[in-house]
C-alpha positions as CSV (number, residue, x, y, z in Angstrom):
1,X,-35.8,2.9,-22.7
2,X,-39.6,2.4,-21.5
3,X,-38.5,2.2,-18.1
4,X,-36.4,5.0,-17.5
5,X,-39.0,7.2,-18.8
6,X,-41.1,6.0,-16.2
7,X,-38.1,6.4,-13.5
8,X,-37.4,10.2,-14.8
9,X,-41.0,11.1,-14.4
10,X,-41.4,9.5,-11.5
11,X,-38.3,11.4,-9.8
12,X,-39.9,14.7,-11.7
13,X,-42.8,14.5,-10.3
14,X,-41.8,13.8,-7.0
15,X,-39.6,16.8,-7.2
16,X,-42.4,18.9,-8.8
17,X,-44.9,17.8,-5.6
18,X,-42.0,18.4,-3.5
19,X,-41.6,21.7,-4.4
20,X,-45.4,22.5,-4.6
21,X,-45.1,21.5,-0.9
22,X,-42.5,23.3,0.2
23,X,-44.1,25.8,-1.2
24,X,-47.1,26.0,0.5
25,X,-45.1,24.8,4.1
26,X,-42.6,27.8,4.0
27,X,-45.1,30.4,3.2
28,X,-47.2,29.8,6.2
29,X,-43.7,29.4,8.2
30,X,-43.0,32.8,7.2
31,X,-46.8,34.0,8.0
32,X,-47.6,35.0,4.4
33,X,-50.7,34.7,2.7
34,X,-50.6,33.7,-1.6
35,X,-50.8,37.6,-1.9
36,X,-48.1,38.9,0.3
37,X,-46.1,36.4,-0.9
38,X,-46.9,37.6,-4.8
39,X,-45.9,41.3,-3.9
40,X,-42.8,40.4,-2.1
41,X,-41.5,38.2,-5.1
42,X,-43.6,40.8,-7.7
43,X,-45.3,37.9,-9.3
44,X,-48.9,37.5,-10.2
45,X,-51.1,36.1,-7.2
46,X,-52.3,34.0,-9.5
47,X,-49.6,32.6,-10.7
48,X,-48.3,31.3,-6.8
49,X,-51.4,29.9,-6.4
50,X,-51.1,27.8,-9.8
51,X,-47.8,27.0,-8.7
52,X,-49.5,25.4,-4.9
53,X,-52.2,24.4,-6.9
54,X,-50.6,22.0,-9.4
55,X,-47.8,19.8,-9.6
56,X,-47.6,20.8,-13.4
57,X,-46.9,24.7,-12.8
58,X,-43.1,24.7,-12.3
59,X,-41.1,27.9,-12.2
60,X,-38.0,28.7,-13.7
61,X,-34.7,28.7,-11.6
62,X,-34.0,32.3,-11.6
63,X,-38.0,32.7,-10.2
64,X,-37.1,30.0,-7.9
65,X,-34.4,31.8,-6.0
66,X,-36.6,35.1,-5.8
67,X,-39.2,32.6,-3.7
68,X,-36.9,31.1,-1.5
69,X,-35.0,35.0,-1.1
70,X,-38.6,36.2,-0.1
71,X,-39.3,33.5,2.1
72,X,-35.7,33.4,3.6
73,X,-35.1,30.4,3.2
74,X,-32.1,28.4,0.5
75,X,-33.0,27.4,-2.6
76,X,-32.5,23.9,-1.8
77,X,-34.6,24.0,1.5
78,X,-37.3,24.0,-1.0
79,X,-36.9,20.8,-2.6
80,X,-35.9,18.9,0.4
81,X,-38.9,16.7,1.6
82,X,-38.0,17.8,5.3
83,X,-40.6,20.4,5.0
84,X,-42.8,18.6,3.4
85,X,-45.5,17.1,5.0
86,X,-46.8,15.1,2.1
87,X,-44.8,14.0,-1.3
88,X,-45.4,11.9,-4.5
89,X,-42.1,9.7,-3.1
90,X,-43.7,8.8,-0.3
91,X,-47.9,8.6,-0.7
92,X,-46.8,7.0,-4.6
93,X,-43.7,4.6,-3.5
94,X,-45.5,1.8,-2.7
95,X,-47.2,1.4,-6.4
96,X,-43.7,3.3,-8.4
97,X,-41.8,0.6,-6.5
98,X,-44.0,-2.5,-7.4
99,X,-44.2,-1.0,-11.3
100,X,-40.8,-0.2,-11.9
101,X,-39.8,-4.1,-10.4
102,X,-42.4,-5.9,-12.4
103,X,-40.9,-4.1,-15.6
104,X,-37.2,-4.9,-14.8
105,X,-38.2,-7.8,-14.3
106,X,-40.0,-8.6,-16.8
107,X,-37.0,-7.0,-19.3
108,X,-34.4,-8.9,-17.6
109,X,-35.8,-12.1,-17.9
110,X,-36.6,-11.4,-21.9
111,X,-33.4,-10.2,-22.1
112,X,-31.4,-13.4,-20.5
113,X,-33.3,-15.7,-22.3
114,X,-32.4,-14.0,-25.5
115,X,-28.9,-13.9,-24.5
116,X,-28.7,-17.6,-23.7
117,X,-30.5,-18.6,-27.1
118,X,-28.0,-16.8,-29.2
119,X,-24.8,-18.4,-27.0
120,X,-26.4,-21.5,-27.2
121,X,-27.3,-21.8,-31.4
């Protein structure tokens, strides 16, 4: 169960960095600043620049679509690391990779010889 708590956050938090990303990329595609992009959305300045500030500040889906309608761009386009110069998937995968294969590992082996030592007595 360990593990795929570590595979969910890992995926969430690529997603989250991702979006934060995006973010940031499309806005300066469209030539917006944190502000202009507050009042064409009508959201707090503060609150988009918590949102390209932090991985942890994640928006709800309905405020999601009014930032990707703003910045004319899908939904989708915003979680799609073709925009995104930099990601948690990518500068992370080398160390998620090694982690997650050391405890599979590690669990399968424990697991096997268990399994063999109950077949066996």
């Amino acid at each position: 169960m360990f593990i795929y708590k570590i595979l969910f956050y890992s995926l969430l938090m690529g997603l989250r960095e991702t979006f934060r990303q995006n973010l940031i990329y499309y806005r300066k595609q469209a030539g917006l600043t944190q502000e202009q992009l507050s009042e064409k959305c009508e959201l707090n300045l503060n609150y988009i620049a918590s949102m390209e500030c932090s991985s942890s500040r994640f928006p709800k889906p309905e405020t999601i679509d009014v930032i990707a309608a703003a910045l004319n761009i899908r939904t989708s386009d915003l979680f799609i690391e073709k925009g995104c110069p930099k990601t948690t998937a990518t500068f992370e995968s080398e160390k998620f990779t090694k982690e997650i294969i050391d405890e599979f590992s590690e669990r399968f082996l424990k697991e096997m010889k268990e399994f063999f030592r109950n077949k066996i007595n």
